[in-house]
N, C-alpha and C positions, 0 to 999 in steps of 0.2 A: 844315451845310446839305445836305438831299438835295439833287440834280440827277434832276429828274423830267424828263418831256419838257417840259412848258409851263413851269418854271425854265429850263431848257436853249435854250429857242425864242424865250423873252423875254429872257435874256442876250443870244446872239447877236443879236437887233432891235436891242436898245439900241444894242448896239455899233456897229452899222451905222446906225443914226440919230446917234447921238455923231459918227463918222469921218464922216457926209453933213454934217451942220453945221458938222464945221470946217473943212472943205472949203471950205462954200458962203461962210461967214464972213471964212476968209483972202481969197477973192476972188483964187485962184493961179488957177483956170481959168472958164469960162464956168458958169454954172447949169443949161444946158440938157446940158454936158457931162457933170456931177458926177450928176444924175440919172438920165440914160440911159445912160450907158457904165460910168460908176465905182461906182454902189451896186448895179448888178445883180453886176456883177464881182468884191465886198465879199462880197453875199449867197452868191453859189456857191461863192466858196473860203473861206467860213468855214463851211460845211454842208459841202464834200466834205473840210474838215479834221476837223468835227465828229467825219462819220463811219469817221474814219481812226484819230482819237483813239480814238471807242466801242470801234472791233476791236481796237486795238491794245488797250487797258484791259480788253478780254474773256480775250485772249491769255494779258497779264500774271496776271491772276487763274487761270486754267487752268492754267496752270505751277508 
């Protein structure tokens, strides 16, 4: 499987739609919680891991 950008951007969705419903599903905290505090917080550290990975992955290939 390549990882293009739009594979790479709809992985991370997914995953962050998956972790939003189980959330919302187990019913551990509020719904208004789990959308406003937890999936924005989901969304940004799996994009700034992203692109830690990508460097990092650019690095390893360059060496």
């Amino acid at each position: 499987m390549e990882f293009t950008l739009p594979t790479t951007v709809a992985l991370l969705v997914g995953l962050v739609v998956l972790g939003t419903a189980a959330l919302i599903g187990m019913g551990a905290m509020a719904t208004s919680t789990v959308l406003m505090m937890v999936t924005p917080a989901m969304l940004v550290f799996g994009a700034v891991s992203l692109a830690i990975g990508v460097k990092h992955g650019e690095y390893r290939a360059g060496n």
